[in-house]
mmCIF file of the N, C-alpha and C atoms, coordinates in Angstrom:
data_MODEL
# 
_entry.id   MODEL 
# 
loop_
_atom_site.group_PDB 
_atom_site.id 
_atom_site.type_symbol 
_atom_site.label_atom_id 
_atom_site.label_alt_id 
_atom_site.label_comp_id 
_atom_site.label_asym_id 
_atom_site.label_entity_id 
_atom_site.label_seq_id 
_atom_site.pdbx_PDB_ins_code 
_atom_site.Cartn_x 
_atom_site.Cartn_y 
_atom_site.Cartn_z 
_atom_site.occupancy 
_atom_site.B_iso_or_equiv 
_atom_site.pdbx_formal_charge 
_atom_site.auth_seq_id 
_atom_site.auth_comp_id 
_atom_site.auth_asym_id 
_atom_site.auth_atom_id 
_atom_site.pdbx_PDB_model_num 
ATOM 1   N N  . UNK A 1 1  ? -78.647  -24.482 -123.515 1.00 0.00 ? 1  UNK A N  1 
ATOM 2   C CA . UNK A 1 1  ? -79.643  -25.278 -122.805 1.00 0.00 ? 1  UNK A CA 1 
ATOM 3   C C  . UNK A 1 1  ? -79.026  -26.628 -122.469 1.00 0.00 ? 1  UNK A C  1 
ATOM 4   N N  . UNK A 1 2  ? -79.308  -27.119 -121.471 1.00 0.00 ? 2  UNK A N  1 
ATOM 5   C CA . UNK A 1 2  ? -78.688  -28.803 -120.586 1.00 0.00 ? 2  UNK A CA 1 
ATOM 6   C C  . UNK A 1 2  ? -80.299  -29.360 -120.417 1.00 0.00 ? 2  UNK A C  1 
ATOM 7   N N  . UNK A 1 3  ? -79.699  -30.675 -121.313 1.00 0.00 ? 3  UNK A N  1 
ATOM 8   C CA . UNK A 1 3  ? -80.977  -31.426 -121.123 1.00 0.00 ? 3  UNK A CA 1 
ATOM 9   C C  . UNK A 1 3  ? -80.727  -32.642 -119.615 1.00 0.00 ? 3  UNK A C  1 
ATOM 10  N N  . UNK A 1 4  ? -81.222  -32.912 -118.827 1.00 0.00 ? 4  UNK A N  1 
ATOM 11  C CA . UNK A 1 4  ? -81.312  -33.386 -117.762 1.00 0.00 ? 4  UNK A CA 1 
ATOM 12  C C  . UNK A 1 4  ? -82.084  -34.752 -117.714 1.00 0.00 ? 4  UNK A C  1 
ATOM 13  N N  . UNK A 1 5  ? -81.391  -35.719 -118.318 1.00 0.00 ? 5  UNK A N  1 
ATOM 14  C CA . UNK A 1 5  ? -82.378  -37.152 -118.039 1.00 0.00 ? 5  UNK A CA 1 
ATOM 15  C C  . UNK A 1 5  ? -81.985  -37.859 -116.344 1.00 0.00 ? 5  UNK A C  1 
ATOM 16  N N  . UNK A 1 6  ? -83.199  -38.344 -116.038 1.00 0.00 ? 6  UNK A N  1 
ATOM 17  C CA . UNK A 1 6  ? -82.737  -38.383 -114.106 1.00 0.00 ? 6  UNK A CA 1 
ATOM 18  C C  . UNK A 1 6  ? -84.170  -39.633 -114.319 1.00 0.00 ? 6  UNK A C  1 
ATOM 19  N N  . UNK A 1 7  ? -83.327  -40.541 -113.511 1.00 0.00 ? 7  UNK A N  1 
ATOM 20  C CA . UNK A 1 7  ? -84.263  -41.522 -112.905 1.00 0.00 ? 7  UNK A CA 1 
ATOM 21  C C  . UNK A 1 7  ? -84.952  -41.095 -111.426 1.00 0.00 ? 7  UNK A C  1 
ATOM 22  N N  . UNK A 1 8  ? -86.232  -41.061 -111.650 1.00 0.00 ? 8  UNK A N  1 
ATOM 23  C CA . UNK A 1 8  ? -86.656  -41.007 -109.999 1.00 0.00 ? 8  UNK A CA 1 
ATOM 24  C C  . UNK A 1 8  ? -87.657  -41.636 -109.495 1.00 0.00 ? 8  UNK A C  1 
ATOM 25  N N  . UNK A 1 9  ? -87.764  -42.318 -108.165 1.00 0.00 ? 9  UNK A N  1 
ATOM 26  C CA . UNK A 1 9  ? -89.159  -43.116 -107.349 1.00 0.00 ? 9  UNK A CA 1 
ATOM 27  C C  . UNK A 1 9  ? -90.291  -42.557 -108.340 1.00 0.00 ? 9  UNK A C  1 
ATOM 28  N N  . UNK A 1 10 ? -91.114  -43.781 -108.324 1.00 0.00 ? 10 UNK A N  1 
ATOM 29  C CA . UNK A 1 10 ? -92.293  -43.279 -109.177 1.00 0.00 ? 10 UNK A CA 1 
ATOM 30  C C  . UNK A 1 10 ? -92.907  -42.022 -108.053 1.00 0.00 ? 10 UNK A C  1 
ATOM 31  N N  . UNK A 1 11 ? -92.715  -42.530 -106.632 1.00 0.00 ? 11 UNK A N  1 
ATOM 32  C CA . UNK A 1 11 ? -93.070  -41.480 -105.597 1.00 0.00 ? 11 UNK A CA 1 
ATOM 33  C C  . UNK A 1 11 ? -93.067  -39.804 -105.668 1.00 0.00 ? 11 UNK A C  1 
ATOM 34  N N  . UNK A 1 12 ? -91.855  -39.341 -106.200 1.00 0.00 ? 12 UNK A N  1 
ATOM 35  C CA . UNK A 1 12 ? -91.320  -38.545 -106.870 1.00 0.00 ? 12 UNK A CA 1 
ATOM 36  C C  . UNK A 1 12 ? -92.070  -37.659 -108.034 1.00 0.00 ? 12 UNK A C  1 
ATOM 37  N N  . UNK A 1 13 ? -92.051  -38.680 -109.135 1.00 0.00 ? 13 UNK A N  1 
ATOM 38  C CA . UNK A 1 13 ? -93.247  -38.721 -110.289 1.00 0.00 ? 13 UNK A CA 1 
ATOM 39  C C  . UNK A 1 13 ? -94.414  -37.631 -110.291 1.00 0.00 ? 13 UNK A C  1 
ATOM 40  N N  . UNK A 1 14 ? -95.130  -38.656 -109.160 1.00 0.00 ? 14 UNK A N  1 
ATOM 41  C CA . UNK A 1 14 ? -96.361  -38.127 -108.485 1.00 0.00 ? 14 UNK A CA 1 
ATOM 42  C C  . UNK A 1 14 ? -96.459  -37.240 -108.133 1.00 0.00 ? 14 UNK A C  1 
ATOM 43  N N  . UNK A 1 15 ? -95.231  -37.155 -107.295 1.00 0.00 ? 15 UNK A N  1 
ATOM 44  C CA . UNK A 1 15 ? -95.476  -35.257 -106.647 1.00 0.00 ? 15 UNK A CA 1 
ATOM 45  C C  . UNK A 1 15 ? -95.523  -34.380 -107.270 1.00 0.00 ? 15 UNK A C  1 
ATOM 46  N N  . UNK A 1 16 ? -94.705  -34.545 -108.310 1.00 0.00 ? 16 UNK A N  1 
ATOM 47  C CA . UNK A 1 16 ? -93.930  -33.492 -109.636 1.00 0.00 ? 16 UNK A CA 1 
ATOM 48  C C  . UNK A 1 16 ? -95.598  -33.110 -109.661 1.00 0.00 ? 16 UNK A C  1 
ATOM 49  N N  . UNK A 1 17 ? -95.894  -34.231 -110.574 1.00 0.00 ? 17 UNK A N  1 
ATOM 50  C CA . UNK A 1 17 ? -97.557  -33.931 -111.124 1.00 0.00 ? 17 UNK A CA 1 
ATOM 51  C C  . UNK A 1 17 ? -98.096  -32.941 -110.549 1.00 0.00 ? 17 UNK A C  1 
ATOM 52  N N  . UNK A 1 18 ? -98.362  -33.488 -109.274 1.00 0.00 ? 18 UNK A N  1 
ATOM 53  C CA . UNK A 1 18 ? -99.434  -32.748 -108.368 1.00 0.00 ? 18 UNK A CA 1 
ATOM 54  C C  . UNK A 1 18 ? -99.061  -30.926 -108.347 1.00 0.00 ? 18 UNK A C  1 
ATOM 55  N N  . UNK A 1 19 ? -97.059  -31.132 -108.315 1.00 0.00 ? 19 UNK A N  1 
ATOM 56  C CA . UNK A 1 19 ? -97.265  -29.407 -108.480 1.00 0.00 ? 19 UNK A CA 1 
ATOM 57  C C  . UNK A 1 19 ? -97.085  -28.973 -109.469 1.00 0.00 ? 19 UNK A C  1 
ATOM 58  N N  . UNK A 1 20 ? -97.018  -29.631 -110.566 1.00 0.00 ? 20 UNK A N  1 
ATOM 59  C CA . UNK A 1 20 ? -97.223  -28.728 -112.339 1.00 0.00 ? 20 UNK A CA 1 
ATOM 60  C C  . UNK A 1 20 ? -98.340  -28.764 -112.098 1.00 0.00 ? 20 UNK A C  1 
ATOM 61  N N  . UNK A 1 21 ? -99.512  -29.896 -111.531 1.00 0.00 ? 21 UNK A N  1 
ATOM 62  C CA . UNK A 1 21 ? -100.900 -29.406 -111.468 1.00 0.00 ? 21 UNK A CA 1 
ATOM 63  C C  . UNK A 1 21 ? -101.507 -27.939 -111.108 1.00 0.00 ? 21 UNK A C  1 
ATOM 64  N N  . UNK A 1 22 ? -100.244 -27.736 -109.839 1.00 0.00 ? 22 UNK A N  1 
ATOM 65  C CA . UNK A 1 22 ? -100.841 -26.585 -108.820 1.00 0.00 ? 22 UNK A CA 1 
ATOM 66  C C  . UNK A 1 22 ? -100.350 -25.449 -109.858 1.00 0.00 ? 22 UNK A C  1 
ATOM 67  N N  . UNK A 1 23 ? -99.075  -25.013 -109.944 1.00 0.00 ? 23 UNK A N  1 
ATOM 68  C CA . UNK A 1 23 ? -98.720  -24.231 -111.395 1.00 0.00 ? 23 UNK A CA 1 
ATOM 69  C C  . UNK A 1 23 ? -99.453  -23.921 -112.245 1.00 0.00 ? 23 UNK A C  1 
ATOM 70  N N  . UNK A 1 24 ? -100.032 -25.257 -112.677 1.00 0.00 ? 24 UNK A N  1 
ATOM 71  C CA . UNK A 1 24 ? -101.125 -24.857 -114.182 1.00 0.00 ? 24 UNK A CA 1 
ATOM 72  C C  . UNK A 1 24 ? -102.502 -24.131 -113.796 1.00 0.00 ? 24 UNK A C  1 
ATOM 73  N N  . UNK A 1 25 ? -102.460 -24.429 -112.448 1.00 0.00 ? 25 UNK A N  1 
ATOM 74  C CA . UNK A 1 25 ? -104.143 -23.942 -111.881 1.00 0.00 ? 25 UNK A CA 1 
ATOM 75  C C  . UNK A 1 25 ? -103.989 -22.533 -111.322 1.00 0.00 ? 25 UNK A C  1 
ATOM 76  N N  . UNK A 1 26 ? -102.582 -22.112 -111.047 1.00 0.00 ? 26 UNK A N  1 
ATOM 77  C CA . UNK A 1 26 ? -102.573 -20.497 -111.118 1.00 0.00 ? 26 UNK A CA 1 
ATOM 78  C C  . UNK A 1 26 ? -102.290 -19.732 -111.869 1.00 0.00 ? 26 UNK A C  1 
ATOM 79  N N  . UNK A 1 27 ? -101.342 -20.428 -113.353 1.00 0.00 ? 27 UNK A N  1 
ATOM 80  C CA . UNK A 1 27 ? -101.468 -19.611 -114.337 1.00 0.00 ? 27 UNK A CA 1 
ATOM 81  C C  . UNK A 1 27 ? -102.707 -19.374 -115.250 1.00 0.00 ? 27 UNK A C  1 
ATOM 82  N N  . UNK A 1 28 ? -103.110 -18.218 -115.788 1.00 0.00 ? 28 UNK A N  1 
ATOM 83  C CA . UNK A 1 28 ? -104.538 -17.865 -116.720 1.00 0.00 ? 28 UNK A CA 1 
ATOM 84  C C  . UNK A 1 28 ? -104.047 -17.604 -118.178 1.00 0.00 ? 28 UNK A C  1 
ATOM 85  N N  . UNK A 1 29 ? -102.956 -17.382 -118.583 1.00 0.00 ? 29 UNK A N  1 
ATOM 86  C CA . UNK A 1 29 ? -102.139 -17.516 -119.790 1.00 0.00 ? 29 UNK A CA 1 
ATOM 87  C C  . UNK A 1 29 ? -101.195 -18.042 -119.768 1.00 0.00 ? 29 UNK A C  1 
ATOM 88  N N  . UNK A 1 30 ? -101.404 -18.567 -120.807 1.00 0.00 ? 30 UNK A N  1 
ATOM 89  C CA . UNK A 1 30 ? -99.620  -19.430 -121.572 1.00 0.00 ? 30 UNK A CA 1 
ATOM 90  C C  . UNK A 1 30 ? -100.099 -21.046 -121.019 1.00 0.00 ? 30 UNK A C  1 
ATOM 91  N N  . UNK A 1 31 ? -98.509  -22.063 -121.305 1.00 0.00 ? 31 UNK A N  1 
ATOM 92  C CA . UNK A 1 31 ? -99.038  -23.017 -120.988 1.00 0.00 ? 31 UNK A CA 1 
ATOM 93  C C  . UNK A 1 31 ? -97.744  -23.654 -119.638 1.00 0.00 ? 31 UNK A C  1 
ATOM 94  N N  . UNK A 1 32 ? -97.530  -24.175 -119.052 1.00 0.00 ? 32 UNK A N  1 
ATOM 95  C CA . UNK A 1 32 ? -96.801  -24.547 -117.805 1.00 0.00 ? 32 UNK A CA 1 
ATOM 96  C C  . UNK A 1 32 ? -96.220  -26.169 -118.096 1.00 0.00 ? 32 UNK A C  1 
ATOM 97  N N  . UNK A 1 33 ? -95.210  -26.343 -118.447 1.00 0.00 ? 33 UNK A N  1 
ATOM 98  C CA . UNK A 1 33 ? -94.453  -28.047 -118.265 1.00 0.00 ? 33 UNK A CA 1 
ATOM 99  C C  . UNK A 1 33 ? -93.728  -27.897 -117.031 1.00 0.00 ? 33 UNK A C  1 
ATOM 100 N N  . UNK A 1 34 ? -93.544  -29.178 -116.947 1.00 0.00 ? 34 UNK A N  1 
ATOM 101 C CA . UNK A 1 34 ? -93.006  -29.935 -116.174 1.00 0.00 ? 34 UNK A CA 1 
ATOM 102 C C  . UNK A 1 34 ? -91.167  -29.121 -115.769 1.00 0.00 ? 34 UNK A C  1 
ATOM 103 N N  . UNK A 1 35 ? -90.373  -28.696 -117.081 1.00 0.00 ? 35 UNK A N  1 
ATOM 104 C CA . UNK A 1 35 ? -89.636  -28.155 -117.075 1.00 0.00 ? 35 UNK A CA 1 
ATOM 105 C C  . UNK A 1 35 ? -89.265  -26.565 -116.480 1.00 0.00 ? 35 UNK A C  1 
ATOM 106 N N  . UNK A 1 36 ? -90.389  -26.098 -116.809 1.00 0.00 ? 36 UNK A N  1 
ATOM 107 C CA . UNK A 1 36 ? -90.644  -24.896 -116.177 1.00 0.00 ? 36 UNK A CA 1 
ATOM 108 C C  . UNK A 1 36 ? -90.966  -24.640 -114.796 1.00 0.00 ? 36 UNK A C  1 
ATOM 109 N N  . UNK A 1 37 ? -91.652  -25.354 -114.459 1.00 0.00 ? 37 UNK A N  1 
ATOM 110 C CA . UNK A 1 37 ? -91.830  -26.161 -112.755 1.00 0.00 ? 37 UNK A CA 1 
ATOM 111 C C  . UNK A 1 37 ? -90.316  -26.335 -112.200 1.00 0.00 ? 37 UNK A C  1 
ATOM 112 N N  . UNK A 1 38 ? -89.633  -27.262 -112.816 1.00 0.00 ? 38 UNK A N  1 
ATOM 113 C CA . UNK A 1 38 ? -88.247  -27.459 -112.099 1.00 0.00 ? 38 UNK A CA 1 
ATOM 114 C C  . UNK A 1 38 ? -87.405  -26.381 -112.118 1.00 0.00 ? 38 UNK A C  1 
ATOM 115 N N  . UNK A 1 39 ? -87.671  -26.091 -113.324 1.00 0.00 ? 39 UNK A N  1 
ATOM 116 C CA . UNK A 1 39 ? -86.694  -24.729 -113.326 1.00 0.00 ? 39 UNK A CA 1 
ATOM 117 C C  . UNK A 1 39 ? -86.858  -23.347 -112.136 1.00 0.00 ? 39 UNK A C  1 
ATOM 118 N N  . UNK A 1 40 ? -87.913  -23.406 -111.590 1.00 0.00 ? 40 UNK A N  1 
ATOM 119 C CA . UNK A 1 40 ? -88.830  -22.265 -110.843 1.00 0.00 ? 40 UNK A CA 1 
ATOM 120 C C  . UNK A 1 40 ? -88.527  -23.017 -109.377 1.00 0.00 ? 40 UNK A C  1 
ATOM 121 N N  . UNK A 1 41 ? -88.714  -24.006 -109.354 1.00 0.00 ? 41 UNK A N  1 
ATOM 122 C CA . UNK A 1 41 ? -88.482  -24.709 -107.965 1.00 0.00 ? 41 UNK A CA 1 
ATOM 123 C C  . UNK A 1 41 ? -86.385  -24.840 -107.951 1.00 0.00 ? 41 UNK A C  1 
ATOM 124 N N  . UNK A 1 42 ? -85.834  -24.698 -108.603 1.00 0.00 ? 42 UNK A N  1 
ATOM 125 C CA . UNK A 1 42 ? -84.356  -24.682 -108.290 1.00 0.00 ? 42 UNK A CA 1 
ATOM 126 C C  . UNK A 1 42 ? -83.873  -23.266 -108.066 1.00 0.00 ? 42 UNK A C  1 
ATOM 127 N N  . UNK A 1 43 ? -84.624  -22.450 -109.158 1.00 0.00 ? 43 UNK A N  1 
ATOM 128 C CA . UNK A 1 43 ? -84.143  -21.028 -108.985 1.00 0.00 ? 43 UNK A CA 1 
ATOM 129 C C  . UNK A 1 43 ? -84.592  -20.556 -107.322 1.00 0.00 ? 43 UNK A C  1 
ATOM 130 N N  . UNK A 1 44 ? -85.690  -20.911 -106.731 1.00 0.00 ? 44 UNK A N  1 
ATOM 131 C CA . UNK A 1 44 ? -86.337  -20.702 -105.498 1.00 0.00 ? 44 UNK A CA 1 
ATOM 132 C C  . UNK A 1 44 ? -85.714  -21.007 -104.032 1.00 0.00 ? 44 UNK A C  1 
ATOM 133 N N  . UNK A 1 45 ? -84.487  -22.708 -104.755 1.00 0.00 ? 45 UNK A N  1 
ATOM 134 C CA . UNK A 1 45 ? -83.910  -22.897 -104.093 1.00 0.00 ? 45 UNK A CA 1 
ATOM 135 C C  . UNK A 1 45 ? -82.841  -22.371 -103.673 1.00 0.00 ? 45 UNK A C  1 
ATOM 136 N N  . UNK A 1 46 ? -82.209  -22.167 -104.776 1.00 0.00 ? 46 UNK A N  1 
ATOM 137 C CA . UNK A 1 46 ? -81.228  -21.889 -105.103 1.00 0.00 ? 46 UNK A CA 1 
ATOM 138 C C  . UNK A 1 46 ? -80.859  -20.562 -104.623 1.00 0.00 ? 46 UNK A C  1 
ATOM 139 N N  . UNK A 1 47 ? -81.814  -19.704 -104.613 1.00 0.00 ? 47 UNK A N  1 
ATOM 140 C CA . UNK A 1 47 ? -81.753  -18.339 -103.889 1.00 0.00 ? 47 UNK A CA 1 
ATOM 141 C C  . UNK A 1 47 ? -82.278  -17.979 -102.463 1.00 0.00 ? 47 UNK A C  1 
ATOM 142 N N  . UNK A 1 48 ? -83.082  -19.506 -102.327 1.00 0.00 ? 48 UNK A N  1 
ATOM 143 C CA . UNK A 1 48 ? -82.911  -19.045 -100.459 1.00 0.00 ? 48 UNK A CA 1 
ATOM 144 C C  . UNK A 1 48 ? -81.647  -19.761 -100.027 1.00 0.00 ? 48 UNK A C  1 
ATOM 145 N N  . UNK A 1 49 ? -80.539  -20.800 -100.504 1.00 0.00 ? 49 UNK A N  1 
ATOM 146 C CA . UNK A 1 49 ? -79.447  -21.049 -99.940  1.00 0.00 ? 49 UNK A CA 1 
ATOM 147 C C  . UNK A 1 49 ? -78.958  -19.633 -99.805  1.00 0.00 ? 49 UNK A C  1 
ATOM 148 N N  . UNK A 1 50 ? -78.477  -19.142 -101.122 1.00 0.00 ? 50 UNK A N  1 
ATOM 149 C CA . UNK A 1 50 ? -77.539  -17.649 -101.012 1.00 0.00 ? 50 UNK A CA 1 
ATOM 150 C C  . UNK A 1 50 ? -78.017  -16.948 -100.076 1.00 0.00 ? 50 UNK A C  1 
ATOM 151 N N  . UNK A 1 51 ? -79.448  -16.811 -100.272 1.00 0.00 ? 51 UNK A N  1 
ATOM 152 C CA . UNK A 1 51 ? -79.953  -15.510 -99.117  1.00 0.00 ? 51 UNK A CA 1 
ATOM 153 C C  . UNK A 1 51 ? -79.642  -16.037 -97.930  1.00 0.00 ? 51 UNK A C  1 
ATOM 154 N N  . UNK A 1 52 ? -79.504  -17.225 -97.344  1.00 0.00 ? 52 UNK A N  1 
ATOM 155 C CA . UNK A 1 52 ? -78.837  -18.166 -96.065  1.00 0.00 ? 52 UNK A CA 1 
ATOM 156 C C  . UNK A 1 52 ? -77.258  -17.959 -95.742  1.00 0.00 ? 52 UNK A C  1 
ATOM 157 N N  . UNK A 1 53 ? -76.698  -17.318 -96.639  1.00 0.00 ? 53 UNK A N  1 
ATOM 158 C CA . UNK A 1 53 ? -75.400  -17.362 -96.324  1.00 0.00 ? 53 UNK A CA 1 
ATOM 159 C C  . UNK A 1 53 ? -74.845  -15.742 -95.829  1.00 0.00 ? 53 UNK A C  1 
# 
């Protein structure tokens, strides 16, 4: 595991929130952080670059 400390715009912050918010409001079990969010939003990325190439 890589722990990831990152400064960002409080702007940034905010957004995060808003989509662990959206995350937490479609999962019905278990519980959803912030980490799990990023992790789901890089893997997402991360595989429409490849699928781009």
């Amino acid at each position: 595991m890589f722990q990831l400390n990152a400064r960002v715009p409080e702007e940034t912050k905010e957004q995060l929130d808003v989509i662990v918010e959206h995350y937490r409001s479609q999962v019905t079990v278990g519980r959803v952080s912030q980490s799990h969010v990023l992790q789901d939003i890089i893997k997402k990325a991360y595989e429409d670059i490849k699928n781009k190439k």
